[in-house]
Each structure stands twice: as structure tokens, then as C-alpha cells.
C-alpha positions as CSV (number, residue, x, y, z in Angstrom):
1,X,32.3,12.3,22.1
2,X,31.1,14.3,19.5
3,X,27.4,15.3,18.5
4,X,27.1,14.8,14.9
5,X,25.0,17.3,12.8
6,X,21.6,15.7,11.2
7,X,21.7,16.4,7.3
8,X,19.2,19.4,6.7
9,X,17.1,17.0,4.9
10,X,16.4,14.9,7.9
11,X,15.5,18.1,9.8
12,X,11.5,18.1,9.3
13,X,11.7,14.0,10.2
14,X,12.1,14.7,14.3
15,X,8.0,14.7,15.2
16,X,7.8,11.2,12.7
17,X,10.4,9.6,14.4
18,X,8.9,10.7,17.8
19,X,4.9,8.9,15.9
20,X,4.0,5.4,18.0
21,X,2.5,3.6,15.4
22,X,-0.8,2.3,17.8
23,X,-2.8,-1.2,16.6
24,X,-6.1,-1.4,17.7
25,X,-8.0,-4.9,18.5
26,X,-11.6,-5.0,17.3
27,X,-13.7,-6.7,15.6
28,X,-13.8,-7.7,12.0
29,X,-17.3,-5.6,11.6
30,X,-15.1,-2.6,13.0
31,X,-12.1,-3.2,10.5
32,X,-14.5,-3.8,7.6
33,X,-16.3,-0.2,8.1
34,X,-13.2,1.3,8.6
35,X,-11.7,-0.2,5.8
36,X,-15.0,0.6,3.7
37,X,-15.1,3.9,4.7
38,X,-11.5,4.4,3.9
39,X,-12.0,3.3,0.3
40,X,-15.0,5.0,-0.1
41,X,-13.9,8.3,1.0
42,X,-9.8,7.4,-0.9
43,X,-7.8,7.8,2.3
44,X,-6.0,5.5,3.9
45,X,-7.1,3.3,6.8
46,X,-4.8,5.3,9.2
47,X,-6.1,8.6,7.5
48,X,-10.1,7.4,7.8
49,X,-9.1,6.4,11.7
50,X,-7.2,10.0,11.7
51,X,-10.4,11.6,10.2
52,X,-13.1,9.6,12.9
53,X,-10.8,11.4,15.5
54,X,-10.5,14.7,14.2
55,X,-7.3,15.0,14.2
56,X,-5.4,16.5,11.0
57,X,-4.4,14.4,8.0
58,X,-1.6,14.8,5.4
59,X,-2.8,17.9,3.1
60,X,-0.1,16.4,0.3
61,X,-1.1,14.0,-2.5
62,X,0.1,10.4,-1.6
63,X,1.3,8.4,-4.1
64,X,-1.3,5.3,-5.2
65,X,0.2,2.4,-4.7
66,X,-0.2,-1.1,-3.6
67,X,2.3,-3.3,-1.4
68,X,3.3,-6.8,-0.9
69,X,6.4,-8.3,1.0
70,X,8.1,-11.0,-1.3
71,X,10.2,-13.4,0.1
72,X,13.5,-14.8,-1.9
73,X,11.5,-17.9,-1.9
74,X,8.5,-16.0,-3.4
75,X,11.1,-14.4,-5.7
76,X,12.0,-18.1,-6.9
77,X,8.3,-19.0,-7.5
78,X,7.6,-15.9,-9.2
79,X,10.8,-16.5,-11.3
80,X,9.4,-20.1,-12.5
81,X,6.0,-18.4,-13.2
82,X,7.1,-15.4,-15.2
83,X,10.4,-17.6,-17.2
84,X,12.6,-15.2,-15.7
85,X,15.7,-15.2,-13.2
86,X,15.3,-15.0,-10.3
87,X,17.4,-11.4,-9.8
88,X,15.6,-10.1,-12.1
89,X,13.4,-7.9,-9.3
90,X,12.5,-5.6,-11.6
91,X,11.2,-7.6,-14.8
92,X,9.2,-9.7,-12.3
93,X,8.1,-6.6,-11.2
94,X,6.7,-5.4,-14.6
95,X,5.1,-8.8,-14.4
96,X,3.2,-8.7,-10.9
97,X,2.4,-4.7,-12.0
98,X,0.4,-6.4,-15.4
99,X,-1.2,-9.3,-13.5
100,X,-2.4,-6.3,-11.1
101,X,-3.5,-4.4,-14.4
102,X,-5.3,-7.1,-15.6
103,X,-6.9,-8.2,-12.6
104,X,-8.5,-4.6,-11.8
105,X,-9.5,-4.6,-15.8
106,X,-11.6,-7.9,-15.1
107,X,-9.0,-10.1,-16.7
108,X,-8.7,-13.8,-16.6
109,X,-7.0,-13.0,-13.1
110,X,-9.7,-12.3,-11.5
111,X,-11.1,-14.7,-8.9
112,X,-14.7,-15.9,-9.7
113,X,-18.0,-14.1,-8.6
114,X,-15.2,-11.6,-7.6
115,X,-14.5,-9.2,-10.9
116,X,-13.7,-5.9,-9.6
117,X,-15.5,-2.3,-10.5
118,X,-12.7,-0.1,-13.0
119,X,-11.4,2.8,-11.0
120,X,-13.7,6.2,-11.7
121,X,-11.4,8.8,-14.1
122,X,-10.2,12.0,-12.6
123,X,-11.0,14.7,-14.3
């Protein structure tokens, strides 16, 4: 049998792959201040827990983003909702990334009692 070669780009991967991903059980007070904190400070949860530990966090930028798992039956929904098919991943997409524009600007989206601050600028 022969030992394949990892492609150089996989090189720097060997101490993620070797990362446990650890969940902790506590109470919703806990996960709130950590999840406060995090926003507060613009980290990550696992970066703020990674912080209260002193150990060392990511120096590079990470990219903003928010994620949701959809579903091919969440796909269909979504499909109906927007009046587009259903393949269309990436118009529907578009779509969700609007309603999420809309929602943060204090659209009609937003749940009641619930309009959110606008982000700060960077400067």
C-alpha cells in the first residue's frame, strides 16, 4: 500500500483536524453572557470562550456572515414565497440576503417590540 502525498495546501490543516470541538452544558444565564459578551466585544462565541480562558484567538479577519441550514423542503417553501424555482439556490439566496437587509434596517421584517439597533460604521 502506498502513502499518498497530502496536497501542499492541506499542509497547515494537520493541528485543525487534530481540534475536538468541546460543548459545554450550562445554564441559559451562562450562554446569554457569553453570547452578550461575544457581541459586545465582535468575536465569536467560541473566540469570547477562547478569550475567558486565555488562550489565543485567530489574529486574521473572519469574514461576517450569518448561517442557516435549509432543508430541500425549506427550499420548496422558500420557492413558493419568493415565485421562484425551486433550484434556483442562488436567487432565493439574493432573496433571504434582502429580507436579512431589511430586517437589520428596521424593515417591515422585523418582529414587533423587537426592531434591531443599525450596525456602528467602521471607520
Amino acid at each position: 500500500m502506498s502513502l499518498k502525498r497530502k496536497p501542499a495546501r492541506w499542509q497547515g490543516s494537520d493541528d485543525a483536524i487534530r481540534a475536538v470541538q468541546v460543548a459545554f452544558d450550562v445554564e441559559q444565564a451562562v450562554m446569554e453572557a457569553v453570547r452578550h459578551a461575544a457581541f459586545s466585544n465582535h468575536l465569536s462565541t467560541s473566540d469570547q470562550i477562547r478569550q475567558l480562558l486565555d488562550l489565543p484567538t485567530s489574529a486574521r479577519p473572519q469574514r461576517p456572515r450569518l448561517t442557516v441550514s435549509l432543508s430541500g423542503a425549506d427550499y420548496e417553501l422558500l420557492s413558493s414565497r419568493y415565485k421562484l424555482p425551486a433550484d434556483d439556490r442562488l436567487g432565493i439566496k439574493e432573496r433571504v440576503t434582502q429580507e436579512l437587509i431589511a430586517f437589520a434596517q428596521g424593515g417591515d421584517n422585523a418582529p414587533p417590540g423587537k426592531k434591531p439597533v443599525p450596525p456602528k460604521r467602521q471607520t
